[in-house]
DSSP file (Angstrom, degrees, kcal/mol; ACC not computed):
  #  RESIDUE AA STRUCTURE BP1 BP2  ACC     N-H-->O    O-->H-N    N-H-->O    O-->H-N    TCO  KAPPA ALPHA  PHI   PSI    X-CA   Y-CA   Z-CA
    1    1 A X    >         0   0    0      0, 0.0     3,-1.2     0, 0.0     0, 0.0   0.000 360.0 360.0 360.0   8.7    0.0    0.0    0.0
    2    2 A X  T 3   +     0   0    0      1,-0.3     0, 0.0     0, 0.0     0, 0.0   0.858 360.0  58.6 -64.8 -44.4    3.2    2.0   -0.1
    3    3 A X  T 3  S+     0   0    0      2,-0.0    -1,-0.3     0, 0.0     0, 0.0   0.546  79.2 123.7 -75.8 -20.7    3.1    2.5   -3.5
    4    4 A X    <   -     0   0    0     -3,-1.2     2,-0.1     1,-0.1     0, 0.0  -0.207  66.3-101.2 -77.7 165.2   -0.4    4.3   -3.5
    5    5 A X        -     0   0    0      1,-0.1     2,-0.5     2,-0.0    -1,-0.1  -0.324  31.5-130.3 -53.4 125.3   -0.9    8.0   -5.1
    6    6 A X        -     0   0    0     -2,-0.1     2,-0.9     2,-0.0    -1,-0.1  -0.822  17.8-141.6 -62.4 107.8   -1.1   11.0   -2.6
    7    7 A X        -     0   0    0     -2,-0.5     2,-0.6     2,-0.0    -2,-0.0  -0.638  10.5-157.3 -86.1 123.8   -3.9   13.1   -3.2
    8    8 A X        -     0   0    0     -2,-0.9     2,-0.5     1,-0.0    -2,-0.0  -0.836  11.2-141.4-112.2 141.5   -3.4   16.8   -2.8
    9    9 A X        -     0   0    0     -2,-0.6     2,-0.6     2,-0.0    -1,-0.0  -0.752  10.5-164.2 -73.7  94.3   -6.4   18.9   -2.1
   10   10 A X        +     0   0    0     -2,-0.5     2,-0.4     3,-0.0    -2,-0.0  -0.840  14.4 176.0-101.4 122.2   -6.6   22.7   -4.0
   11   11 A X        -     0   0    0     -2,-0.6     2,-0.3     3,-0.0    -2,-0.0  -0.980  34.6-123.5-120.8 140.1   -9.4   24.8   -2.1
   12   12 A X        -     0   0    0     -2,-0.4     2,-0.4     1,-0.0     3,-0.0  -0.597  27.3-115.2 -94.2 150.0   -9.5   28.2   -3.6
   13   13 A X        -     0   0    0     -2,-0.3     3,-0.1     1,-0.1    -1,-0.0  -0.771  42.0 -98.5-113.7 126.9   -8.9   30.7   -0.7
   14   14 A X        -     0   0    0     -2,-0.4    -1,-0.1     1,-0.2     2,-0.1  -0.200  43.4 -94.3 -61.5 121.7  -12.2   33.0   -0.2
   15   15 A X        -     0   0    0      1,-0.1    -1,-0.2    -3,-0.0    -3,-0.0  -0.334  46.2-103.5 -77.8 162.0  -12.2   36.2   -1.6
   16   16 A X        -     0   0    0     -3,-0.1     2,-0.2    -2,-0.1    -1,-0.1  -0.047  33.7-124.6 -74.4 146.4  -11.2   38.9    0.5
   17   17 A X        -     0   0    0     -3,-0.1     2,-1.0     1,-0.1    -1,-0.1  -0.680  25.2-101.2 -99.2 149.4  -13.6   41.5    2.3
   18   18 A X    >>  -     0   0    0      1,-0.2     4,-2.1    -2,-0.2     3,-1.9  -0.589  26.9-168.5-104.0 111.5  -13.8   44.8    2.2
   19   19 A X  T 34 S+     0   0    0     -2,-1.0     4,-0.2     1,-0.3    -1,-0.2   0.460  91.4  57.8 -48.4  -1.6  -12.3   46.6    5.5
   20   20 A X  T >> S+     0   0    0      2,-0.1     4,-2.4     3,-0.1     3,-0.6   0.781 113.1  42.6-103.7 -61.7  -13.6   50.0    4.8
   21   21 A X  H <> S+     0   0    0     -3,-1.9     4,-1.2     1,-0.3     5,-0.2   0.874 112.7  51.3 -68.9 -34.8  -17.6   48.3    4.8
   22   22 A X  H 3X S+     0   0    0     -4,-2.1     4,-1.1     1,-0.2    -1,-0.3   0.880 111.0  46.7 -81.6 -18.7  -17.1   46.1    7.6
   23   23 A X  H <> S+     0   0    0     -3,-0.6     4,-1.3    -5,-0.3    -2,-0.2   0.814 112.3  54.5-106.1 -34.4  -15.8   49.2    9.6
   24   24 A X  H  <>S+     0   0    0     -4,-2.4     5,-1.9     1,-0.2    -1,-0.2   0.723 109.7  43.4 -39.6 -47.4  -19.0   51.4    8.3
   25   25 A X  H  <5S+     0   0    0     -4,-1.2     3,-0.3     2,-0.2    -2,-0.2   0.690 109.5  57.5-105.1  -5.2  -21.6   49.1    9.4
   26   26 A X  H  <5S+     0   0    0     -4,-1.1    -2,-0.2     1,-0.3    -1,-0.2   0.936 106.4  46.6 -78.4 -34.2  -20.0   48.4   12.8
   27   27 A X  T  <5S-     0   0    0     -4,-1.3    -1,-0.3    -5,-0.1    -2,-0.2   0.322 117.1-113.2 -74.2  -1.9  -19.9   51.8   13.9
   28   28 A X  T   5 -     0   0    0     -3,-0.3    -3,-0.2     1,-0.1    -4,-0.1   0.872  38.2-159.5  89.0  16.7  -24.0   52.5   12.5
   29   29 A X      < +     0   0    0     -5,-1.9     2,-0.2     3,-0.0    -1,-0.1  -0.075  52.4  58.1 -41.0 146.6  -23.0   55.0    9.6
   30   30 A X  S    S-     0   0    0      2,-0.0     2,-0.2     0, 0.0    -1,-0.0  -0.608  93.5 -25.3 113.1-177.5  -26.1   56.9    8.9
   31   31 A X        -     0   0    0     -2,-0.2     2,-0.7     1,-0.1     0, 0.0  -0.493  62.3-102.5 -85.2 154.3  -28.5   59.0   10.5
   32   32 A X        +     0   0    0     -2,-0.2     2,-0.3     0, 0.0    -1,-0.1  -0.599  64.4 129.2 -63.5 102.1  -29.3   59.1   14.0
   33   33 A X        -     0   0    0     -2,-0.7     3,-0.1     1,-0.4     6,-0.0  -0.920  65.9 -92.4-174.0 149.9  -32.8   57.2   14.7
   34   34 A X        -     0   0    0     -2,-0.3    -1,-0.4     1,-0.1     2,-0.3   0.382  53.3-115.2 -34.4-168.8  -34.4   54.7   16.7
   35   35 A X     >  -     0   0    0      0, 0.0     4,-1.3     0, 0.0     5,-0.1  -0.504  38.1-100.0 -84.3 144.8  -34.1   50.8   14.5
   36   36 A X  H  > S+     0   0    0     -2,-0.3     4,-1.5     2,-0.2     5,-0.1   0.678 123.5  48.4  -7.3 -61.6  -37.3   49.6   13.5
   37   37 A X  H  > S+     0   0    0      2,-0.2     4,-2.4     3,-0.1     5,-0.4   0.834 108.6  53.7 -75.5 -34.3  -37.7   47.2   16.1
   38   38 A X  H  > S+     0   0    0      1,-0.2     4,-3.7     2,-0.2     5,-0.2   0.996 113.3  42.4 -66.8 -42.0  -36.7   49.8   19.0
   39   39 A X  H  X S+     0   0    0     -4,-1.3     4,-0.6     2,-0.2    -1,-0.2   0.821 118.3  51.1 -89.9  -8.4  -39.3   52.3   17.9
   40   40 A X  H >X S+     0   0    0     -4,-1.5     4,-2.6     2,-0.1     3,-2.2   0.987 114.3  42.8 -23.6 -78.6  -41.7   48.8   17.5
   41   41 A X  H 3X S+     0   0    0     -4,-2.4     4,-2.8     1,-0.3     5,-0.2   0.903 112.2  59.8 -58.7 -59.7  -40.7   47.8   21.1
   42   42 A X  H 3X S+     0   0    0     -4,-3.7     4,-1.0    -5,-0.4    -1,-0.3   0.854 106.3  38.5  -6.4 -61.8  -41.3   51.4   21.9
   43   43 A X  H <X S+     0   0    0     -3,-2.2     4,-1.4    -4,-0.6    -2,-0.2   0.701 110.8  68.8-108.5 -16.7  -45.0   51.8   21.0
   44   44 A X  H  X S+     0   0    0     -4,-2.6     4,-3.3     1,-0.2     5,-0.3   0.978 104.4  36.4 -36.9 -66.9  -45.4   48.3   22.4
   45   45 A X  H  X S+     0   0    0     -4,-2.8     4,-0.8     1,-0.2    -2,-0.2   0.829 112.6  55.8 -65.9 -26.3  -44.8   49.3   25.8
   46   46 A X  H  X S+     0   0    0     -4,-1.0     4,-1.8    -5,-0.2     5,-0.3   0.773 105.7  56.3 -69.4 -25.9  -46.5   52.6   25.5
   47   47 A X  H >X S+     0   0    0     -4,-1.4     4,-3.8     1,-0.3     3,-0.8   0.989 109.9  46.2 -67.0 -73.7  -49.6   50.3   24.3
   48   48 A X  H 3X S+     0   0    0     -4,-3.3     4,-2.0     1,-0.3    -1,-0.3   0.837 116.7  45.5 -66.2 -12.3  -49.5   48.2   27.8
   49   49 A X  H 3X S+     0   0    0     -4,-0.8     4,-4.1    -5,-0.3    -1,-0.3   0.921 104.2  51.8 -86.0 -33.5  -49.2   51.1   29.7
   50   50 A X  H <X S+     0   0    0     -4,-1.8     4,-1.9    -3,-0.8    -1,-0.2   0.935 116.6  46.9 -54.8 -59.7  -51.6   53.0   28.2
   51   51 A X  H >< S+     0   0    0     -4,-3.8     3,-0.8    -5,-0.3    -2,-0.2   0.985 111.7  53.8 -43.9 -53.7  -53.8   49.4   29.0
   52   52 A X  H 3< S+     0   0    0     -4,-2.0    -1,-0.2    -5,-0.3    -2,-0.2   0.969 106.0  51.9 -39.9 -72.3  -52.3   49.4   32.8
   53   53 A X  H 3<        0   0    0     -4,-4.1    -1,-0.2     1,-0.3    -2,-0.2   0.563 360.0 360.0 -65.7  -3.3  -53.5   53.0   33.6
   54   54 A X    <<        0   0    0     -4,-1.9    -1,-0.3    -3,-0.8    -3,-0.2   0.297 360.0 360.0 107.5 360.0  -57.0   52.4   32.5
């Protein structure tokens, strides 16, 4: 079994990302406002409260 062939393995290496976009969306670039879901979550709670206080 000495004698068998070695297989080598070529995986093409992933192309590369761009450091400039990742650095953009981690810092929130854009205007200053609530998320969707916060001003959701928002009018949620205002909803039970509104319900709470009669």
């Amino acid at each position: 079994m000495s004698s068998a062939r070695k297989i080598k393995l070529k995986l093409k290496a992933p192309k590369p990302r761009n450091p400039l976009v990742a650095a953009a969306i981690q810092r929130k670039a854009g205007a200053h406002r609530k998320s969707a879901s916060a001003l959701r979550h928002a009018e949620k709670q205002a909803l039970k409260k509104q319900l709470r206080e009669g």
